[in-house]
C-alpha positions as CSV (number, residue, x, y, z in Angstrom):
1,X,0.0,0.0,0.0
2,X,1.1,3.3,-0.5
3,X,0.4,7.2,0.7
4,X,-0.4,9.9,-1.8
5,X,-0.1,13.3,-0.4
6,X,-2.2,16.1,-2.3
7,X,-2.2,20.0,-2.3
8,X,-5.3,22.3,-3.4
9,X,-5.8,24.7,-5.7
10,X,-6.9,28.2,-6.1
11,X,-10.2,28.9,-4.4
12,X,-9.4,26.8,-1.3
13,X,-7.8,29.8,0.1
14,X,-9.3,31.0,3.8
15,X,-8.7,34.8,5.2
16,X,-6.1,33.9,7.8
17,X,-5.0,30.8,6.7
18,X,-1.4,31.5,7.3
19,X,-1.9,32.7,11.0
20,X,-3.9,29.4,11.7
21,X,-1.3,26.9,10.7
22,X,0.3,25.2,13.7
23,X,2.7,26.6,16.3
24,X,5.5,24.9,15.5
25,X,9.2,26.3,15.2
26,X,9.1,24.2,11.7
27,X,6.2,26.0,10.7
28,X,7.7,29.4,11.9
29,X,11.0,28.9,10.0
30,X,9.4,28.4,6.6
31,X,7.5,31.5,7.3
32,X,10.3,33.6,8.0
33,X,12.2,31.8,4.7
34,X,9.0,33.4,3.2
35,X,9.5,36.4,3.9
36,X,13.0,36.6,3.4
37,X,13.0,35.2,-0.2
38,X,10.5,38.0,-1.2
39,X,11.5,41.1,0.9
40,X,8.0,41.2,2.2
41,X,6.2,40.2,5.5
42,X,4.3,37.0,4.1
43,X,1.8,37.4,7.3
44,X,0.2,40.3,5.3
45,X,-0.9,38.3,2.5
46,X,-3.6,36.4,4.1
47,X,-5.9,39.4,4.7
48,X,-9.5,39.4,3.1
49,X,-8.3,42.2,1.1
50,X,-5.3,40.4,-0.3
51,X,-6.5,37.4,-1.1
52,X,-8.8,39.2,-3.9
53,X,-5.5,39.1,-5.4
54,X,-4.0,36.1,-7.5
55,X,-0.6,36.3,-6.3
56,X,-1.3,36.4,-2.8
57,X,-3.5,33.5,-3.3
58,X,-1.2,31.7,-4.7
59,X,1.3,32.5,-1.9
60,X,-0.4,31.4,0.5
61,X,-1.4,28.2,-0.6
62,X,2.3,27.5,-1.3
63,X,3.7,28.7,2.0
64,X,0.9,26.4,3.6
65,X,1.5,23.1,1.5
66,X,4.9,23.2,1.6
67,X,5.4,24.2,6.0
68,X,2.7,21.9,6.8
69,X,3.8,18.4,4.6
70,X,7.5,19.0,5.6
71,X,6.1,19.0,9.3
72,X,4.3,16.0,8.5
73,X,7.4,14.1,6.9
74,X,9.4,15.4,10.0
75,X,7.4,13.5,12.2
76,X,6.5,10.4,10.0
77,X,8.1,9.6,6.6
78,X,8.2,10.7,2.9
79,X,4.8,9.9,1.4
80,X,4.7,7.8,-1.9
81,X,3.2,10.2,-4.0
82,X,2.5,13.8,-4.3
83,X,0.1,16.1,-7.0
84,X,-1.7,19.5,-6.9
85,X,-4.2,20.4,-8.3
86,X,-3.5,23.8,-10.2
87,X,-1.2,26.2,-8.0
88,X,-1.1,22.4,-5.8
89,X,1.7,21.3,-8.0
90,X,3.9,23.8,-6.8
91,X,4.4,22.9,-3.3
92,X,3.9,18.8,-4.8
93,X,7.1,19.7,-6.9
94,X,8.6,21.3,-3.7
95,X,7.8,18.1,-1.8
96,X,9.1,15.7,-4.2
97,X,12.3,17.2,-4.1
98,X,12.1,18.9,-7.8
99,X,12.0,22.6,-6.8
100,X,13.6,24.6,-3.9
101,X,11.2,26.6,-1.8
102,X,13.0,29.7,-3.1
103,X,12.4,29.3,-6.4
104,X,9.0,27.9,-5.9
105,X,7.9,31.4,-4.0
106,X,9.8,33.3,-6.8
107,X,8.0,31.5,-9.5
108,X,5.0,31.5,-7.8
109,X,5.2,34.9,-7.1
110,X,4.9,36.0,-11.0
111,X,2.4,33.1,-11.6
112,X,-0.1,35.3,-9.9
113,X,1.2,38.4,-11.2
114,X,1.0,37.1,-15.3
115,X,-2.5,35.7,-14.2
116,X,-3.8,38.5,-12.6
117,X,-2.3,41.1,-14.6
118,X,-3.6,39.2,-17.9
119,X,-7.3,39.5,-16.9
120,X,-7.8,42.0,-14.4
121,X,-11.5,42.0,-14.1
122,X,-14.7,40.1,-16.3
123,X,-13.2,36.6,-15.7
124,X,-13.3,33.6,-13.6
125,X,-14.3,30.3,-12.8
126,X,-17.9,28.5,-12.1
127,X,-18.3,24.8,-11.1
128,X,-20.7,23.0,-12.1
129,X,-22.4,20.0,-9.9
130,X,-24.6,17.1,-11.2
131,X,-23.8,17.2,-15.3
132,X,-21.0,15.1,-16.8
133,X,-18.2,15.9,-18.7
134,X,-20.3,15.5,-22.3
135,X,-23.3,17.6,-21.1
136,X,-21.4,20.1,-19.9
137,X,-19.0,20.7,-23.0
138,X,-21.9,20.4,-25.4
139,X,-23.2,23.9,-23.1
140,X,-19.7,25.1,-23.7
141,X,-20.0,24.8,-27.4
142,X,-23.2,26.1,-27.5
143,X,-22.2,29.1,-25.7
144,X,-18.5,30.0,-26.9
145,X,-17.6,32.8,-29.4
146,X,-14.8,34.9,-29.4
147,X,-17.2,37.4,-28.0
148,X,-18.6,34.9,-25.1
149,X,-15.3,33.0,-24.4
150,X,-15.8,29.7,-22.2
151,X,-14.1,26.5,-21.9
152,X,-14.0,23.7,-19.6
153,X,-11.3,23.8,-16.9
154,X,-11.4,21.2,-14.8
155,X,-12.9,17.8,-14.0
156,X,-13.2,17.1,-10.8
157,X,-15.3,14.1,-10.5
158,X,-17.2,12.0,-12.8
159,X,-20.4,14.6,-12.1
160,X,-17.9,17.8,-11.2
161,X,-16.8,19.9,-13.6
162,X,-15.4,23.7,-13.8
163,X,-15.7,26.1,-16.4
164,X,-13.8,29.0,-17.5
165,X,-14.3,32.4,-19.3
166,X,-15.8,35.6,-19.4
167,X,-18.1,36.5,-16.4
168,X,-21.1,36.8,-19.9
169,X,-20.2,33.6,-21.1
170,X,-20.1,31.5,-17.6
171,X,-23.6,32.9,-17.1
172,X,-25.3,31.9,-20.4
173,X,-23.6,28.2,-19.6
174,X,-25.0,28.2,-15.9
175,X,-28.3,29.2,-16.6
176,X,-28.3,26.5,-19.9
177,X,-26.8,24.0,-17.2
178,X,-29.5,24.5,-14.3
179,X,-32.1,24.5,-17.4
180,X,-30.5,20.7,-18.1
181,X,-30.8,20.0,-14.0
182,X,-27.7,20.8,-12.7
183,X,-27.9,20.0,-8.9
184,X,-25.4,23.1,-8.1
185,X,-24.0,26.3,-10.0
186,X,-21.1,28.2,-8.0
187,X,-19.0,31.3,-9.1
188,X,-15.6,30.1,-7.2
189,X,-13.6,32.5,-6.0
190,X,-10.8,32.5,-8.5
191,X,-10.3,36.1,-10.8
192,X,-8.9,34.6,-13.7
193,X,-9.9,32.1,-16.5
194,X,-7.6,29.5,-15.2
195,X,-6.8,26.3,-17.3
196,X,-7.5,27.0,-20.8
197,X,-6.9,28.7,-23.9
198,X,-6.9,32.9,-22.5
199,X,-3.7,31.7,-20.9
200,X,-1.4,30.8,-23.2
201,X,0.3,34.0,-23.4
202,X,1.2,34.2,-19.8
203,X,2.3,30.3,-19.9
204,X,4.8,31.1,-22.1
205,X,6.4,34.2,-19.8
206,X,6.2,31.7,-16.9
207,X,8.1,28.8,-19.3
208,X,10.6,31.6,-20.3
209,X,11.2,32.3,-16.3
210,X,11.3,28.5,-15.8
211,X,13.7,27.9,-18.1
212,X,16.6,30.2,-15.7
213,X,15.8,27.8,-12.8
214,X,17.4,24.7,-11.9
215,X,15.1,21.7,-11.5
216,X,15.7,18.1,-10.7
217,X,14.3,14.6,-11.3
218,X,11.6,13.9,-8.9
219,X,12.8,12.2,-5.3
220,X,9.0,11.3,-4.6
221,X,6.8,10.0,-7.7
222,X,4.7,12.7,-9.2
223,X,1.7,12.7,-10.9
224,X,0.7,15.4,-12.9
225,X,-2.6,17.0,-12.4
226,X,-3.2,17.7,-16.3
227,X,-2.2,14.7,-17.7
228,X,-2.8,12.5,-14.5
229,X,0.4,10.4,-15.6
230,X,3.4,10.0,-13.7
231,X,6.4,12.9,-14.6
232,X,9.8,11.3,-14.2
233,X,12.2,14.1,-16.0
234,X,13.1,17.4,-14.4
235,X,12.3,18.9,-18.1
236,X,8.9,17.1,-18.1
237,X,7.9,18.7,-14.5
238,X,9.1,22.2,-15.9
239,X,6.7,22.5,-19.0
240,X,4.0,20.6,-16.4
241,X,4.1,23.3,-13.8
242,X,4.8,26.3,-16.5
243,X,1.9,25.3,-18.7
244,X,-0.6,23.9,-16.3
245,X,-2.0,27.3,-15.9
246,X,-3.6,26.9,-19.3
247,X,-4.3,23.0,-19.7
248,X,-7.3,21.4,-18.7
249,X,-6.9,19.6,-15.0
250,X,-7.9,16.0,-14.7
251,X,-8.0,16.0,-11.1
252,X,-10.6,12.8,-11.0
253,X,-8.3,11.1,-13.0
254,X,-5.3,11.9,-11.2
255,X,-6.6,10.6,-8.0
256,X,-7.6,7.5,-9.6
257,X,-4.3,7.0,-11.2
258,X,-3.0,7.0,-7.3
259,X,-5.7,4.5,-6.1
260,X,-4.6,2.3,-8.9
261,X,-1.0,2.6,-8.5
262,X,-1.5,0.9,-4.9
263,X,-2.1,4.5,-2.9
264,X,-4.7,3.7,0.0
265,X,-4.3,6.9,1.9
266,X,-4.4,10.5,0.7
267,X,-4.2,13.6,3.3
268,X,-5.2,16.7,1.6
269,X,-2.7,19.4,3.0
270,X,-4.2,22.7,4.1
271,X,-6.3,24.4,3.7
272,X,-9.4,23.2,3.0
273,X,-11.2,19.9,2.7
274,X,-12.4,19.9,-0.8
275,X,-9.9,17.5,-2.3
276,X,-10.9,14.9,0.3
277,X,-14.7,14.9,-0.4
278,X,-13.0,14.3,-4.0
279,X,-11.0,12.2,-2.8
280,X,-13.3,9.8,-0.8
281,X,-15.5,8.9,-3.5
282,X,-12.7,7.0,-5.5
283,X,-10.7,5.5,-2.0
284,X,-13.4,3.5,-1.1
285,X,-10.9,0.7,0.1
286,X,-8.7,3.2,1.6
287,X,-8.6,6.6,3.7
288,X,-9.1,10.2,2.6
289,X,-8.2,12.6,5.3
290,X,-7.3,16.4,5.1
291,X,-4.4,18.0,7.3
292,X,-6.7,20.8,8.8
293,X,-9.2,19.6,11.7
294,X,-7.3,16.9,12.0
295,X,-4.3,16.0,15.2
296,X,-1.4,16.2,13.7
297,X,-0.2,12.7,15.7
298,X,-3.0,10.9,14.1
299,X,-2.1,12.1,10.5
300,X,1.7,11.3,11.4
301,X,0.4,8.0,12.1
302,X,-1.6,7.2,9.6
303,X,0.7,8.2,7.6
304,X,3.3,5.7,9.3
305,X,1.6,2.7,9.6
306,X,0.9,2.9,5.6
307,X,4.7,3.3,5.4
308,X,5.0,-0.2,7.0
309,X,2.6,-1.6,4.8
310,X,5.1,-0.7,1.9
311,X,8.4,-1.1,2.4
């Protein structure tokens, strides 16, 4: 058996969510390192009012994956497998040994900037609950133009998906989708078109960045959140984590690939719990667990004893 380790994406984010992670000198050290890298105090990013920005978003959800699973490893072992979902691959890549923190925070830091700066405002995201995949890109094709952009983003679960474009277009497919019975339309809170087509242009600046920084082969296997398929070469991760701001994310897929692969538990680092109602419905012999609201000496031994099961 084996232990897959996952980290969430934009829209999981929580006002505070950096001043609620544990108090532990571990914890406190990456923080500082934070701060340090970007000559900024990384505490003030976690405000309601800077979390309507991408960068700081993104930030944050970095800091926290990557304090929080090292604090995890330092009292248990190295998990199996890691993935993120969207901005998630970042700390993954961190975790598996790929990418130092520095360059992660760095990298991460213009991520937000090329996304944000890209589409300031009439953009986002919109999931949408109880259609599958076909149903819901058939709405997409009815609906897209070049006036009325909208494409599908991500596919959560088999009945899950998300939907990108113009704030105009993402209304004419939610109403079309509760007219076909969706059981749920939400506007997430994400201020960009994230994984698709608008972003190519900023892709491309972040694979120009990449290309400066040194990477590595993967310690700790990785699977890619796009593709949902193990990436083994240090080039391979680069163009995963440059371009996956504008590819679609297979999340459900990934997960499964896990479960298939022998991976019986999953702890969703923070914050957030979404990835492990995800991630419940396909470990139905196994254990979906997320990092927040949880003891930390439980998840350490959970994430032990599966350690013994796989050695």
């Amino acid at each position: 058996m084996s232990s897959f380790l996952v980290f969430p994406g934009q829209g999981a984010q929580q006002p505070q969510m950096l001043h609620r992670l544990p108090d532990e000198p571990l914890i406190v050290e990456y923080l500082n390192q934070a701060s340090d890298e970007l000559g900024e105090d990384v505490m003030a990013l976690d405000s309601v009012e800077a979390l309507a920005d991408s960068r700081a978003v993104q930030l944050c959800l970095l800091i926290a994956g990557v304090a929080c699973a090292h604090l995890l490893i330092e009292r248990s072992q190295v998990p199996d497998y890691v993935a993120g979902l969207s901005i998630g691959a970042y700390p993954a890549a961190v975790i598996a040994g790929s990418l130092s923190f520095g360059d992660a925070l760095r990298l991460v830091a213009l991520r937000g900037e090329l996304m944000q700066s890209a589409y300031p405002s009439g953009f986002g995201m919109t999931a949408i609950i109880g259609l599958d995949q076909t149903t819901v890109e058939t709405l997409i094709a009815h609906t897209h133009s070049a006036q009325t952009p909208v494409y599908l983003a991500n596919i959560n679960a088999d009945n899950q998906m998300v939907i990108a474009g113009s704030d105009v277009a993402m209304a004419q497919v939610a109403s079309l989708a509760k007219a076909q019975g969706a059981g749920a339309v939400k506007r997430l809170a994400v201020s960009v078109p994230s994984h698709c087509a608008l972003l190519e242009q900023p892709a491309l600046a972040l694979a120009e960045a990449f290309s400066k920084v040194q990477m590595h082969a993967p310690k700790v296997r990785y699977l890619s959140g796009s593709t949902a398929r193990l990436v083994a070469t240090a080039d391979k991760l680069r163009a995963d984590l440059a371009f996956n701001m504008c590819r679609v994310i297979d999340w459900h897929s990934t997960v499964q690939t896990a479960y298939e692969r022998g991976a019986r538990l999953q702890i969703e680092l923070p914050p957030g719990t979404v990835l492990t109602g995800l991630g419940k419905k396909v470990f139905e012999q196994g254990t979906a667990v997320a990092f927040q609201g949880a003891r930390l000496d439980t998840l350490s031994a959970l994430l032990s004893e599966e350690g013994t099961r796989n050695p």
